[in-house]
N, CA and C of each residue as an Amber inpcrd file, in Angstrom:
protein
   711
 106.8380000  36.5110000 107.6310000 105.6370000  37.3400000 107.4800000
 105.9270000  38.4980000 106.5190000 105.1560000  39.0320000 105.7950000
 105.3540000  39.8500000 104.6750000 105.3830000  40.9580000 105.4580000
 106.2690000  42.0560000 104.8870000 106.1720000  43.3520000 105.2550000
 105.3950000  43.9450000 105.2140000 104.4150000  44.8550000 105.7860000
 102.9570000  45.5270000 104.8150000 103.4030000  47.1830000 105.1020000
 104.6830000  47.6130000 105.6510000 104.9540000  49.0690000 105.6100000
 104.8170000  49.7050000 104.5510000 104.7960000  49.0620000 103.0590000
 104.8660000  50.1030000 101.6640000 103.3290000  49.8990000 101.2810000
 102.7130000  48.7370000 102.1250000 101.2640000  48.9030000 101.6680000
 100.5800000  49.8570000 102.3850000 100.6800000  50.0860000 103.7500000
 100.0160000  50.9140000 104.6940000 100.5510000  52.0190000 104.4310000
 102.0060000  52.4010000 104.4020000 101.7760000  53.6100000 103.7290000
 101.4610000  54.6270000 102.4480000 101.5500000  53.5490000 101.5520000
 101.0060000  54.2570000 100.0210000  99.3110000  54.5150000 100.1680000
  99.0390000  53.2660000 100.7920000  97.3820000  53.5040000 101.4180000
  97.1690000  55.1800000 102.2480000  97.7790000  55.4390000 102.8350000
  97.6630000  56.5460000 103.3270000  98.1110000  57.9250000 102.5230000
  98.2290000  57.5690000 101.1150000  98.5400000  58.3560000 100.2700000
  97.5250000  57.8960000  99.2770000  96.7020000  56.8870000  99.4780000
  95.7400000  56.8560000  98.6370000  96.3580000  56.2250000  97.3590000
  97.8450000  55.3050000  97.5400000  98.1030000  54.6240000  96.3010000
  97.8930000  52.9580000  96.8410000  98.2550000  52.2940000  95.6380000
  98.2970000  50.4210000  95.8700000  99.6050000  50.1150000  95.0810000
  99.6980000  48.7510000  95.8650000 101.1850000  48.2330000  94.7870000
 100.4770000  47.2650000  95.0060000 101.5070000  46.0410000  93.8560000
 100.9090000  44.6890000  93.6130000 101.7140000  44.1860000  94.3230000
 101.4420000  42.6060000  94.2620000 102.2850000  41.4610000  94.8140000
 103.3410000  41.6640000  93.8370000 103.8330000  42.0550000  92.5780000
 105.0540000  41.8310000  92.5500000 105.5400000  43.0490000  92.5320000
 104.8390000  44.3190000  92.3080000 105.6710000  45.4270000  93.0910000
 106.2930000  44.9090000  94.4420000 105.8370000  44.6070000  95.5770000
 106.1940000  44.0360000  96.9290000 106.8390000  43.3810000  96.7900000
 107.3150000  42.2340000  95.4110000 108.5590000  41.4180000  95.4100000
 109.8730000  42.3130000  94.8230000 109.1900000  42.7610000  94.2740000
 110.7330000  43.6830000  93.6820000 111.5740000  44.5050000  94.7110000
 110.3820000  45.1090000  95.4500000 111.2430000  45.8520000  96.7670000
 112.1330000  44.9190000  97.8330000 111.3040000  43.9050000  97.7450000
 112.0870000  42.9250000  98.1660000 113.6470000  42.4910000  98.2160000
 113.4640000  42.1470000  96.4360000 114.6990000  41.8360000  95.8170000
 115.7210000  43.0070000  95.8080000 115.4030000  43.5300000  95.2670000
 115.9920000  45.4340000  95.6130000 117.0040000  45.5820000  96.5750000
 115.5270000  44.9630000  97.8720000 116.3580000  45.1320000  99.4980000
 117.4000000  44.1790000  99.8010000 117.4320000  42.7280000  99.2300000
 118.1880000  41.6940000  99.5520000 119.0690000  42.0640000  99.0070000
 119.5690000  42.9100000  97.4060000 120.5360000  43.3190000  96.5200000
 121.2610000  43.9880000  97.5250000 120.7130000  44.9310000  97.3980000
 121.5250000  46.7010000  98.9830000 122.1220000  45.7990000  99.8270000
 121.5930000  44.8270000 100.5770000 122.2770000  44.5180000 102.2310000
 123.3020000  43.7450000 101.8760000 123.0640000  42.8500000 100.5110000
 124.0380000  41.7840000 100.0530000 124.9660000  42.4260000  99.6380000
 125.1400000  43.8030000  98.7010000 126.0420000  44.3480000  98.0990000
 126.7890000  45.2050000  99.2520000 125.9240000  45.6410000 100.1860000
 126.6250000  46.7040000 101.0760000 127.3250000  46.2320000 102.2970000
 127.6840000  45.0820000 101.9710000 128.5590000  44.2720000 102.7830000
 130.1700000  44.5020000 102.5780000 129.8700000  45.2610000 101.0710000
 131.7430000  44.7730000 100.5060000 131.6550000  46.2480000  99.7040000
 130.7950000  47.5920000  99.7950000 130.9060000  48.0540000 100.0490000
 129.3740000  49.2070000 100.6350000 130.5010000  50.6530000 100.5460000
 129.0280000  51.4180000 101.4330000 128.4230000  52.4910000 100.9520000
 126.6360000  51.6920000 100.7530000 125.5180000  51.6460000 100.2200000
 125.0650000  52.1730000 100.8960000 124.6700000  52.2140000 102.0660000
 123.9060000  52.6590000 103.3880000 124.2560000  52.0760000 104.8080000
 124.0920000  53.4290000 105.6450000 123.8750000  53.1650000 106.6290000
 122.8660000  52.3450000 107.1870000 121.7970000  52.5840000 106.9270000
 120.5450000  51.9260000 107.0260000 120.0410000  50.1410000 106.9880000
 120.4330000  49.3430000 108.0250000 120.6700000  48.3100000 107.1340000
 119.5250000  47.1030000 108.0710000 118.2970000  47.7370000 108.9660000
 117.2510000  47.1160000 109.3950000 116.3700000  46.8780000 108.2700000
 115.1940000  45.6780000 108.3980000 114.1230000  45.9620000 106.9680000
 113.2150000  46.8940000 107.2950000 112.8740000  47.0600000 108.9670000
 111.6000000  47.8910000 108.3880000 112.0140000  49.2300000 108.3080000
 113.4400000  49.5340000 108.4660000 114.2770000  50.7420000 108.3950000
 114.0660000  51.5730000 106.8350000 114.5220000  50.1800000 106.2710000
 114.7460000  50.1390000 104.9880000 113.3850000  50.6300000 103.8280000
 112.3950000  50.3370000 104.6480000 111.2900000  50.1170000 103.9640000
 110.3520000  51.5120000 103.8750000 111.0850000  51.8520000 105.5880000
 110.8010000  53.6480000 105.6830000 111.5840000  54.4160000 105.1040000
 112.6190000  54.5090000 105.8070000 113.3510000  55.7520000 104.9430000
 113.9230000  55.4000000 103.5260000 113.5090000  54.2320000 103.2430000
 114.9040000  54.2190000 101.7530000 113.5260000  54.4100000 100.8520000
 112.5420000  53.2960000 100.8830000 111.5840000  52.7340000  99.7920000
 110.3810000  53.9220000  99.8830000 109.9200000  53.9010000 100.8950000
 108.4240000  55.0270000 101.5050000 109.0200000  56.3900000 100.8960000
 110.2450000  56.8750000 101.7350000 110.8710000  58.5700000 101.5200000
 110.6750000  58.8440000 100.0110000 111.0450000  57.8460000  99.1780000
 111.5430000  57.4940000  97.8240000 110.3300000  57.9280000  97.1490000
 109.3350000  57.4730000  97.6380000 107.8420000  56.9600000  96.6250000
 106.9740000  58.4020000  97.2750000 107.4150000  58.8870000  98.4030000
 106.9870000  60.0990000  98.4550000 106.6220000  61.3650000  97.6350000
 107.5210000  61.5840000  96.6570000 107.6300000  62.0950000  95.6040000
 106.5040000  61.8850000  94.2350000 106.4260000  60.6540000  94.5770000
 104.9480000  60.3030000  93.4970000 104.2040000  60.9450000  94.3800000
 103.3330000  60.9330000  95.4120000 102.3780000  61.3180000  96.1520000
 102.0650000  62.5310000  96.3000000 103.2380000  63.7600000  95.3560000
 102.9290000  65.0930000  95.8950000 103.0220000  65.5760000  94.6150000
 103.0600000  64.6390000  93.4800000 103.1360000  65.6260000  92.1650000
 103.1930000  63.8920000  90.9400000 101.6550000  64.3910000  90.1480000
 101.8800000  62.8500000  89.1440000 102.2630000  63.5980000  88.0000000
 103.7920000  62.5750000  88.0270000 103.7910000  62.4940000  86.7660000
 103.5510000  62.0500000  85.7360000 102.9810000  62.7950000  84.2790000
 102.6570000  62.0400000  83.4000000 103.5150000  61.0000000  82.9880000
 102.7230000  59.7340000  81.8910000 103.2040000  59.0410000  81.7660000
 104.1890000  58.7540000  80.7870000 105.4170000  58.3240000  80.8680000
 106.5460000  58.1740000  79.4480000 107.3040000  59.2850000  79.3340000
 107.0180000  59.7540000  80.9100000 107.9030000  61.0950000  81.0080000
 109.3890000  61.1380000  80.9620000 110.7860000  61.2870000  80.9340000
 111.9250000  61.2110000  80.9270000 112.4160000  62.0210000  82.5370000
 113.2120000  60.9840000  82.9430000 113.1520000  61.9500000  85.0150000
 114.8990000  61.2400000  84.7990000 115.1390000  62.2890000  85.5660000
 116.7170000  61.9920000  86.0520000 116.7620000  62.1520000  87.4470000
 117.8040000  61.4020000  87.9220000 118.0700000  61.4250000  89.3720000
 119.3320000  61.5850000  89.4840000 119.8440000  63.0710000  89.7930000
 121.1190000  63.5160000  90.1450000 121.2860000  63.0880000  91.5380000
 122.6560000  62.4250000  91.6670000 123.5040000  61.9670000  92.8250000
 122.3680000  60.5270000  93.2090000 122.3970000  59.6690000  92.6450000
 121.5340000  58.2320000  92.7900000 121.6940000  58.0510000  93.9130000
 123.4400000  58.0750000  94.2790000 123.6480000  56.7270000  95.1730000
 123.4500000  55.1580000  95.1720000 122.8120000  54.5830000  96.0060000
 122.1580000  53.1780000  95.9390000 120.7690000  53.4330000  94.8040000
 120.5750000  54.4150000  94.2550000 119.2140000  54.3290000  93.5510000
 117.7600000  54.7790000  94.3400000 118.1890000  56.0790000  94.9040000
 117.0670000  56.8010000  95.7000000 116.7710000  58.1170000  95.5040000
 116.0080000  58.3870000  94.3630000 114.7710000  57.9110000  94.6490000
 114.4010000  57.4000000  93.6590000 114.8870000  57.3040000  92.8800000
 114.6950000  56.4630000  91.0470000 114.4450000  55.1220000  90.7840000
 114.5410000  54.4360000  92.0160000 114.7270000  52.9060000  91.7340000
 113.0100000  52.2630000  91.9920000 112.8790000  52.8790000  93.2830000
 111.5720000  52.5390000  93.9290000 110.1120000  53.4430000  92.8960000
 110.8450000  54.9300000  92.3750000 109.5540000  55.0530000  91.4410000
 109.6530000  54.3440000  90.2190000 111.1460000  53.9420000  89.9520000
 110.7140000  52.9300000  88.6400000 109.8490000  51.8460000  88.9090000
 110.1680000  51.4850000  90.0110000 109.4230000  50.0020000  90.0510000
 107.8910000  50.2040000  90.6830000 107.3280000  51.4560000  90.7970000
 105.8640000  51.3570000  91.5020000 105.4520000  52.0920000  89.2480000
 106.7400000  52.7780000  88.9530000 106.1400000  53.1240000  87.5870000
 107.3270000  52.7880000  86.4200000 106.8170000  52.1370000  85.8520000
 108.1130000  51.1270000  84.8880000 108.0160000  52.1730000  83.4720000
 106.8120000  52.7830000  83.6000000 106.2090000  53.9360000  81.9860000
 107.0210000  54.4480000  81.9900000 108.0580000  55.0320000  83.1430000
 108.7380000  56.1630000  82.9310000 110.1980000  56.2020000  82.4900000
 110.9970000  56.9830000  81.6000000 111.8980000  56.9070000  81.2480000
 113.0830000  57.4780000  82.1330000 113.6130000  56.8170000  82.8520000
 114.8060000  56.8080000  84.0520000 116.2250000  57.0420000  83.6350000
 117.0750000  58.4660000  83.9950000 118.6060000  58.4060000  84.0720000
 118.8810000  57.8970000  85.5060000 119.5540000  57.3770000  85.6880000
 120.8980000  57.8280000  87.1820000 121.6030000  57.7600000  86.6110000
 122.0150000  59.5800000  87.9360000 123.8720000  59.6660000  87.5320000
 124.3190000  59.8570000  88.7260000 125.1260000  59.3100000  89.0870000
 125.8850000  59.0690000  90.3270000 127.6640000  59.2720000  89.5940000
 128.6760000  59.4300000  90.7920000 129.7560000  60.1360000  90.3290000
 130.7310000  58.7850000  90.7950000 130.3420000  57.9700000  91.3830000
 130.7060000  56.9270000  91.6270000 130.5150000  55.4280000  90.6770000
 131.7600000  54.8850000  90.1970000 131.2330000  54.3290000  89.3490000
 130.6220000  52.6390000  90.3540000 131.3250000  52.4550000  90.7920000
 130.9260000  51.1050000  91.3280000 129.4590000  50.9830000  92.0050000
 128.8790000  52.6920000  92.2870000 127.6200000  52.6790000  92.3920000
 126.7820000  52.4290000  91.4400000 127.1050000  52.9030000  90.5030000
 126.5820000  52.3570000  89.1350000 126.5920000  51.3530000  88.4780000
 127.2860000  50.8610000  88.8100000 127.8670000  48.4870000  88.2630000
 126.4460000  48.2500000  89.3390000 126.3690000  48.5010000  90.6600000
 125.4060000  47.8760000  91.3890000 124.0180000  48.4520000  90.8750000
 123.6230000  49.6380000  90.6760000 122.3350000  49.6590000  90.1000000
 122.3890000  49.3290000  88.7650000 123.1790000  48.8630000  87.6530000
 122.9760000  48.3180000  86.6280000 122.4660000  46.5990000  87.0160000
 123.0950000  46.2310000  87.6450000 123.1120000  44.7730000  88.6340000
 121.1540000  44.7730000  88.9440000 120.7920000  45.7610000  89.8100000
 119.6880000  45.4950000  89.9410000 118.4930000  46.0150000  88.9920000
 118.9360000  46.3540000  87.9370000 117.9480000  46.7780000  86.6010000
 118.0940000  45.4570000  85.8160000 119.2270000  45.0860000  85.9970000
 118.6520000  43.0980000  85.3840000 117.9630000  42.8270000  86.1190000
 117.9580000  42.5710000  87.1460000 117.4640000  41.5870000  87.8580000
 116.1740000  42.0180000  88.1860000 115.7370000  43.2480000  87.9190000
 114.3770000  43.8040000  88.1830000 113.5880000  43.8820000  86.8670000
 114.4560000  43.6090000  85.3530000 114.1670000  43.3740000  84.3510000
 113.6450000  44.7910000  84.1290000 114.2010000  45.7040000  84.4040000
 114.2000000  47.4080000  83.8230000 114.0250000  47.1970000  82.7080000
 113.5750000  48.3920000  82.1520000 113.6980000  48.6410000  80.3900000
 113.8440000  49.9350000  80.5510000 114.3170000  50.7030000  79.1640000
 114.2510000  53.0060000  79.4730000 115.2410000  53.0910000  80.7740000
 116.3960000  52.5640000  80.6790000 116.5960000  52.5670000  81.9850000
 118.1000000  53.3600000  81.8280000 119.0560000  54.5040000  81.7720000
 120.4300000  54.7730000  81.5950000 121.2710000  55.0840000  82.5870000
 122.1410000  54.6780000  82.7630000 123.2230000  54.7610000  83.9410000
 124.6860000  55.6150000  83.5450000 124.5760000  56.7710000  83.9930000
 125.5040000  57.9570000  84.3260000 126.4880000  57.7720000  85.1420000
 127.6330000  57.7840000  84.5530000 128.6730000  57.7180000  85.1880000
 129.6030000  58.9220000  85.5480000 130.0630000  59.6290000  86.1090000
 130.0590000  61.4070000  86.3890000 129.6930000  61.9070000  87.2600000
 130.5730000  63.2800000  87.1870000 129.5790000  64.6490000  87.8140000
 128.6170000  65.2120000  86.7730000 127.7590000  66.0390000  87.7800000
 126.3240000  66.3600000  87.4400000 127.1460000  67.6800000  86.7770000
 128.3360000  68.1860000  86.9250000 128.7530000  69.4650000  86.3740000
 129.0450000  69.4510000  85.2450000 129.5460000  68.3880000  84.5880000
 130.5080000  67.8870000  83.5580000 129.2090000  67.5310000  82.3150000
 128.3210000  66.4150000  83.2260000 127.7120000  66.0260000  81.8510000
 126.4210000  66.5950000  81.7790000 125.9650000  67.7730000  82.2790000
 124.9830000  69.2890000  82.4580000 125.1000000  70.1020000  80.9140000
 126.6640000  69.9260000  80.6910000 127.2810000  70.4550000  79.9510000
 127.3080000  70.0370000  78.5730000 127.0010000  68.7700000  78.5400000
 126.6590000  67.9630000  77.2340000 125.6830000  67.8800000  76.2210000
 125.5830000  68.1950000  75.3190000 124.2920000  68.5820000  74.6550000
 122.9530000  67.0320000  74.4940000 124.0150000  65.9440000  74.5200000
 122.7390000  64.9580000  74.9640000 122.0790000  64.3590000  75.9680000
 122.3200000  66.0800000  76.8940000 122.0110000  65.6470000  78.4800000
 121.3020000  66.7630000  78.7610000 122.0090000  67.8680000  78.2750000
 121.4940000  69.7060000  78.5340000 119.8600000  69.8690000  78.1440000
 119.0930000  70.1900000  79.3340000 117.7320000  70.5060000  78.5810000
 116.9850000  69.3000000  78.2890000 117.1540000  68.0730000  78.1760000
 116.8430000  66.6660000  77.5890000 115.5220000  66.3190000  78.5400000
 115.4690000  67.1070000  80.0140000 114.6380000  65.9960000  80.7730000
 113.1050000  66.8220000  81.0800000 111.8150000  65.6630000  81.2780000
 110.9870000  66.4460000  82.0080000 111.1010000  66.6240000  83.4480000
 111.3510000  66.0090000  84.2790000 112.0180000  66.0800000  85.6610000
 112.9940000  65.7940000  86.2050000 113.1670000  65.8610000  87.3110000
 114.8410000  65.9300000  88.0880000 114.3510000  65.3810000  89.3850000
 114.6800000  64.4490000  90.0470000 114.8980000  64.4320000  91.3650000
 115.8130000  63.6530000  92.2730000 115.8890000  64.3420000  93.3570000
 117.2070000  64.1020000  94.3100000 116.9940000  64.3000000  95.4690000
 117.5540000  63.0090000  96.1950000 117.9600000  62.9400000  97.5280000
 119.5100000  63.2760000  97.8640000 120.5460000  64.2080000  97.0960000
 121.3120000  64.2110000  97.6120000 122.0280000  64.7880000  98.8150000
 122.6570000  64.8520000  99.3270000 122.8150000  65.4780000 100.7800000
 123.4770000  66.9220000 100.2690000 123.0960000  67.5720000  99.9890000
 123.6060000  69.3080000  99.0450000 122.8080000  70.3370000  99.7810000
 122.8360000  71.6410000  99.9430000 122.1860000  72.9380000  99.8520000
 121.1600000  73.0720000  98.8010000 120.2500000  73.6120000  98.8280000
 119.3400000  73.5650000  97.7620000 120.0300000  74.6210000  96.4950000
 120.7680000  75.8660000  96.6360000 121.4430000  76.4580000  95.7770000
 122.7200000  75.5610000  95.1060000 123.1430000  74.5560000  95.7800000
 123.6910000  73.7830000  94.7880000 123.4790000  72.8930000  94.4640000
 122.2980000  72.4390000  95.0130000 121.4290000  71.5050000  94.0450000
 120.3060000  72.0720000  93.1650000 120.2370000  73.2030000  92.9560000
 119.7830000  73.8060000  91.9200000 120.6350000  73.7150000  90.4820000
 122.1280000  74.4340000  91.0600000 123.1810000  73.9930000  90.0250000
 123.1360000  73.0040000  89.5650000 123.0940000  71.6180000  90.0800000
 123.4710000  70.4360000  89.5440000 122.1920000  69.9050000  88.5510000
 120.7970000  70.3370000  88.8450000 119.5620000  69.9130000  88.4320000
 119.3840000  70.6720000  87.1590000 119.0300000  72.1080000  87.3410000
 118.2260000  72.6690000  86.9360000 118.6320000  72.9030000  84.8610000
 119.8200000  72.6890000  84.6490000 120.3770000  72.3780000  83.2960000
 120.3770000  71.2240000  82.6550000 119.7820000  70.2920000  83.4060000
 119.5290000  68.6530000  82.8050000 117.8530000  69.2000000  82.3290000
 117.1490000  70.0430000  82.5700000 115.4650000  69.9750000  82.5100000
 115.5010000  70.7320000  81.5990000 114.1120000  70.5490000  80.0580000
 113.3700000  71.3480000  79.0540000 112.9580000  72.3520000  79.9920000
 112.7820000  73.6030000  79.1330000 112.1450000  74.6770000  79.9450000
 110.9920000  74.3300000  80.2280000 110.4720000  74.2840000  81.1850000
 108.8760000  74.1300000  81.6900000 109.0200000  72.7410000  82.4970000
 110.2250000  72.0270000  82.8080000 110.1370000  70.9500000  83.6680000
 109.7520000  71.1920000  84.6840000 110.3070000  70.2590000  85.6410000
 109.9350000  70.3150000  86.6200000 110.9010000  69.1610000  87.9550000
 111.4870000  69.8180000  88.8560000 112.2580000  69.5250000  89.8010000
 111.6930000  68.9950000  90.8200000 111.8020000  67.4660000  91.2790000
 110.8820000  67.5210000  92.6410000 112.3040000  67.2400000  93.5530000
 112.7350000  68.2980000  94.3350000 113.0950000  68.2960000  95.3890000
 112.7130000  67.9770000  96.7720000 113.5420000  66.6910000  97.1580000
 113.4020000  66.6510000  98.6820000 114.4350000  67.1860000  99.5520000
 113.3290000  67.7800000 100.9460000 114.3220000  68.6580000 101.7700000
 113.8070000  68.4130000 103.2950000 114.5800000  68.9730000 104.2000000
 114.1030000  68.8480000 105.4410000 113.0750000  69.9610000 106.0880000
 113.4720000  69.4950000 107.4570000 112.0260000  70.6290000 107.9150000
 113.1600000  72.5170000 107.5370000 114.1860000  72.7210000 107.3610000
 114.2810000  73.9200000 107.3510000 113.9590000  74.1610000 105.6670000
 113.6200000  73.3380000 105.0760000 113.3830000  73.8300000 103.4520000
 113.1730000  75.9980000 103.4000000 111.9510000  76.0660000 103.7480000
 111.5690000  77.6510000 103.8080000 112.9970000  78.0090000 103.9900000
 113.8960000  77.9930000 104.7260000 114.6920000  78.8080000 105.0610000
 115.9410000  78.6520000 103.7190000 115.7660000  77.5090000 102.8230000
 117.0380000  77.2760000 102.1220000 116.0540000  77.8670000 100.8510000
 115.0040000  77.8500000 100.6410000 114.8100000  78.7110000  99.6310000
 114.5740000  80.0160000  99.6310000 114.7700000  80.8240000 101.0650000
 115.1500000  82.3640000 100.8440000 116.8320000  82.4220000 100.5130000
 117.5570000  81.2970000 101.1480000 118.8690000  81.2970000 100.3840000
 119.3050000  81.3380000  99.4280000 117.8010000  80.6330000  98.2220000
 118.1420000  80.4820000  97.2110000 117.3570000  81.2830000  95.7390000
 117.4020000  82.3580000  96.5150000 116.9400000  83.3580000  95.5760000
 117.4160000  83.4750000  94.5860000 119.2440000  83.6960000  94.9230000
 119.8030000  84.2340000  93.1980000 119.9410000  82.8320000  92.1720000
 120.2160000  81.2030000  93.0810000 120.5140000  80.5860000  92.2250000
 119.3040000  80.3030000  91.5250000 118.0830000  80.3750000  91.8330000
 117.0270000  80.5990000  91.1080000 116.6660000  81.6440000  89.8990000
 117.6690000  82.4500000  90.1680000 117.0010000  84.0180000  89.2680000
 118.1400000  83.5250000  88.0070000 119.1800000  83.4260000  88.5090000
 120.6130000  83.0690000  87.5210000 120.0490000  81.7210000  86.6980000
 119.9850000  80.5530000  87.1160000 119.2690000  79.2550000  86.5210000
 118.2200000  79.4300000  85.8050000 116.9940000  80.1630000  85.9610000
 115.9170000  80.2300000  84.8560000 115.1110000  79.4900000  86.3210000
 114.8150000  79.6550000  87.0030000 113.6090000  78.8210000  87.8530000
 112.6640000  79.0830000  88.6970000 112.0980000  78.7620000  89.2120000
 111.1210000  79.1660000  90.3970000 110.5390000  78.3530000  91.3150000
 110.3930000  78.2340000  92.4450000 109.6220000  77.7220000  93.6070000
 108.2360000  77.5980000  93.1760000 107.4900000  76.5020000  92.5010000
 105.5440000  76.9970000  92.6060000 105.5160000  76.0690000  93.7690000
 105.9520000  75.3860000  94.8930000 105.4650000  75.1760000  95.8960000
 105.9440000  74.4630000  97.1400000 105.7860000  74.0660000  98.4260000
 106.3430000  73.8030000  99.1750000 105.7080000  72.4570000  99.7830000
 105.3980000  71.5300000  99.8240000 104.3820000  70.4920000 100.2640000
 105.1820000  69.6660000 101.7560000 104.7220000  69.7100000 102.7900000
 105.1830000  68.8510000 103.8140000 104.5440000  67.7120000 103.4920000
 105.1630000  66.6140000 103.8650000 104.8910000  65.3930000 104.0830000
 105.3980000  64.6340000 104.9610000 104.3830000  63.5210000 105.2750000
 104.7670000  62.5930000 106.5850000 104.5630000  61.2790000 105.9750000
 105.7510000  60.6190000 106.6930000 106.5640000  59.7320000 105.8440000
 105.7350000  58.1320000 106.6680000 104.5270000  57.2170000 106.0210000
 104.2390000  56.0850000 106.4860000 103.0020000  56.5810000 107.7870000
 103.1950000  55.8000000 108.7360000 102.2720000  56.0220000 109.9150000
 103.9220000  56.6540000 111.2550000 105.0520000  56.4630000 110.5520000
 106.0090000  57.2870000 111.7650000 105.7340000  58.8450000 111.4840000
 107.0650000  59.3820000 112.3900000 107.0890000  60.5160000 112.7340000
 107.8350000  61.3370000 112.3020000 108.4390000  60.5630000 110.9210000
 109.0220000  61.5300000 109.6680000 108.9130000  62.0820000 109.0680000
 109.1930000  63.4890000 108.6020000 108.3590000  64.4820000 108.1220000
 109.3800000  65.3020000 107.0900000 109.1380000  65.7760000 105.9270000
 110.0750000  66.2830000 105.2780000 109.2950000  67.4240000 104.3480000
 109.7300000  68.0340000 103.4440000 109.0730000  69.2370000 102.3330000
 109.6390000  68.6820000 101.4040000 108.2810000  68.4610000 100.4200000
 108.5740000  68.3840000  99.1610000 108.9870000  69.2560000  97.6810000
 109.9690000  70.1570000  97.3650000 109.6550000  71.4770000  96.8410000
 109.5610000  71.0240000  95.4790000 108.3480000  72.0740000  94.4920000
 108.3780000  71.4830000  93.5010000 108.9310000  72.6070000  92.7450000
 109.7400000  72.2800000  91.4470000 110.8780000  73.9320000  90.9440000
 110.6210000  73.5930000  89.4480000 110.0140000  74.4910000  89.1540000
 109.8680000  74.7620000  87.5630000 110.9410000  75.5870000  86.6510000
 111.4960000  75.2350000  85.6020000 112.2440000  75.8960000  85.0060000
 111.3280000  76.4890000  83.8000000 111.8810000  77.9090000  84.2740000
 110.9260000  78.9100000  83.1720000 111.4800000  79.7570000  81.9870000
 112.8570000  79.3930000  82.3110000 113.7250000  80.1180000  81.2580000
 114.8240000  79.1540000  80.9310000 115.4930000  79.0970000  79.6580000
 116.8070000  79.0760000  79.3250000 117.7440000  78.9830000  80.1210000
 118.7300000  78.0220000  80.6200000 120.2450000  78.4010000  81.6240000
 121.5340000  78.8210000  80.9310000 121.6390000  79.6480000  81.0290000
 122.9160000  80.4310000  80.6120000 124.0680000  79.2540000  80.8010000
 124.7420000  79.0060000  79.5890000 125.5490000  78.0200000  79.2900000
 126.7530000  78.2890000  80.5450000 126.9150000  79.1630000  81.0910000
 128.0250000  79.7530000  82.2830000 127.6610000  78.6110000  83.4850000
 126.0430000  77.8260000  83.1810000 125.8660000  76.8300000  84.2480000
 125.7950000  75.9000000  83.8860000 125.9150000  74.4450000  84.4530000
 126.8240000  74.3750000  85.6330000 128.0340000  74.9260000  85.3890000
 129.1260000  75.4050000  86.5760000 129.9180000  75.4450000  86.5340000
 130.8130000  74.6200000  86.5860000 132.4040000  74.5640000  86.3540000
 133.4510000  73.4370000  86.7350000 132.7520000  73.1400000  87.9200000
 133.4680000  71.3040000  87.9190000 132.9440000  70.5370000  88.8040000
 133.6170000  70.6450000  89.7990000 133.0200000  70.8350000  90.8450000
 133.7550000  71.6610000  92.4540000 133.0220000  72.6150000  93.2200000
 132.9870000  73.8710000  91.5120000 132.7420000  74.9670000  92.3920000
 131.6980000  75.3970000  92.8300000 130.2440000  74.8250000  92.1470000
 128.8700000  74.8150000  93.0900000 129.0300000  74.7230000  94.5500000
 129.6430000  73.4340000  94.7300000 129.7790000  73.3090000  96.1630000
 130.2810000  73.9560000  97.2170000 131.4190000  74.5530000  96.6690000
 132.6230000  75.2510000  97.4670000 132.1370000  76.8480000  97.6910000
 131.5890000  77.3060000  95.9240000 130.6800000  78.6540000  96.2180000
 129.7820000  78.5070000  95.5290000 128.3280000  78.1530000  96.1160000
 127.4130000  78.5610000  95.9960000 126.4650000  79.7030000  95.2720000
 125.4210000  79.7060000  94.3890000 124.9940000  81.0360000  93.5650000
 124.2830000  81.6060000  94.6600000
C-alpha cells in the first residue's frame, strides 16, 4: 500500500507532490536503509518514521518561506542529505550544495543524485570552517539551511559566511529556539545578521513541533569568520 504521509502532510501545508515525487522518496528511502546497514546514516530506520521526521521535517522549510526559483541554497552539515535532498526533489529549479565533513557521507549522496537523476547538484567535502573561507564558496549563496545538531551561535558561524548579503538562513530548531536566540545576540551582531522571524511548526498530522528561524544577512562578515575549524564549537561568539 502506498504511503500517503508526505501527501497528507504537504496537504496540510497547502502543497502537492506527484507520483514521481512519491517515487523518488521512495527510492531515496530504500538507498538510506540499504546503505545504513554498513554504515551510520540514521537512527531512524521505520518507513513511516522515515517519512516523518527525515522527509516531512525536511520539506518543512519550504512551507515557511518560498523560495524563489534557480535560487543557489547550501546545506551545512548534510549528513544523509537533510534537508537538501527532499527539497531538491519536491524542487529540482534549485541550485543545491551539500557539505558534510564526512566523506563517505558524501560518496552516498552522490550515489543518490544518480539515481535520482539530479542536475545543479555539488557535493562538499569538509568543514564548514575551512571552505567559508574560500572565495568560491564565501558570500556565493542565496540560502543556507541546516539540520545540524549545533547551538544556534555556532551555527551561525558555520552558515552565515557561505550567504550574499541579503540572503537568507532557514534555520531549524527546537521548542527552546527563543531562548538560543537571546544567546545569540553577539554572534549575530559580529556575523552581519539578524532574526526577521520565528515560525512554529507542526510536523504532518503528529505531535511534532519545531521553530523555524528565518536569519537574514545584512552586512559583510568580517573575514576573522569562520574561525579555525574547532573553535566555533568549543567557544562560541
Amino acid at each position: 500500500m502506498k504511503n500517503t504521509i508526505l501527501k497528507d502532510g504537504l496537504a496540510l501545508w497547502n502543497q502537492q507532490i506527484t507520483e514521481q515525487q512519491e517515487f523518488d522518496f521512495h527510492i531515496y528511502m530504500q538507498h538510506l536503509l540499504e546503505k545504513n546497514k554498513v554504515m551510520n546514516l540514521t537512527n531512524i530506520t521505520e518507513e513511516n518514521e522515515i517519512y516523518t521526521k527525515h522527509f516531512l521535517d525536511s520539506l518543512s522549510c519550504l512551507s515557511v518561506y518560498p523560495i524563489p526559483k534557480n535560487s543557489t541554497v547550501i546545506d551545512i552539515g548534510t549528513g544523509a542529505g537533510f534537508p537538501s535532498v527532499p527539497i531538491k526533489i519536491m524542487r529540482r529549479d534549485l541550485k543545491m550544495t551539500l557539505l558534510d565533513s564526512l566523506n563517505k557521507r558524501i560518496n552516498f549522496l552522490k550515489e543518490v543524485g544518480e539515481v535520482l537523476h539530479f542536475e545543479d547538484m555539488t557535493y562538499l567535502h569538509g568543514r564548514a570552517e575551512d571552505l567559508a573561507q574560500k572565495a568560491e564558496y564565501r558570500q556565493m549563496y542565496d540560502f543556507a539551511v541546516s539540520r545540524a545538531v549545533a547551538s544556534l551561535p555556532v551555527l551561525l558561524e558555520y552558515t552565515i559566511p557561505f550567504l550574499k548579503i541579503g540572503g537568507i538562513f532557514i534555520c531549524q530548531k527546537g521548542p527552546q529556539a527563543m531562548q538560543e536566540i537571546a544567546q545569540s545576540k553577539s554572534a549575530l551582531k559580529l556575523l552581519g545578521a539578524k532574526v526577521e522571524d520565528s515560525i512554529p511548526v507542526k510536523i504532518g498530522t503528529t505531535d511534532l513541533e519545531h521553530s523555524i528561524l528565518i536569519i537574514k544577512k545584512i552586512e559583510c562578515t568580517s573575514k576573522k569568520y569562520p574561525r579555525k575549524a574547532g573553535k566555533p564549537s568549543k567557544e562560541p561568539l
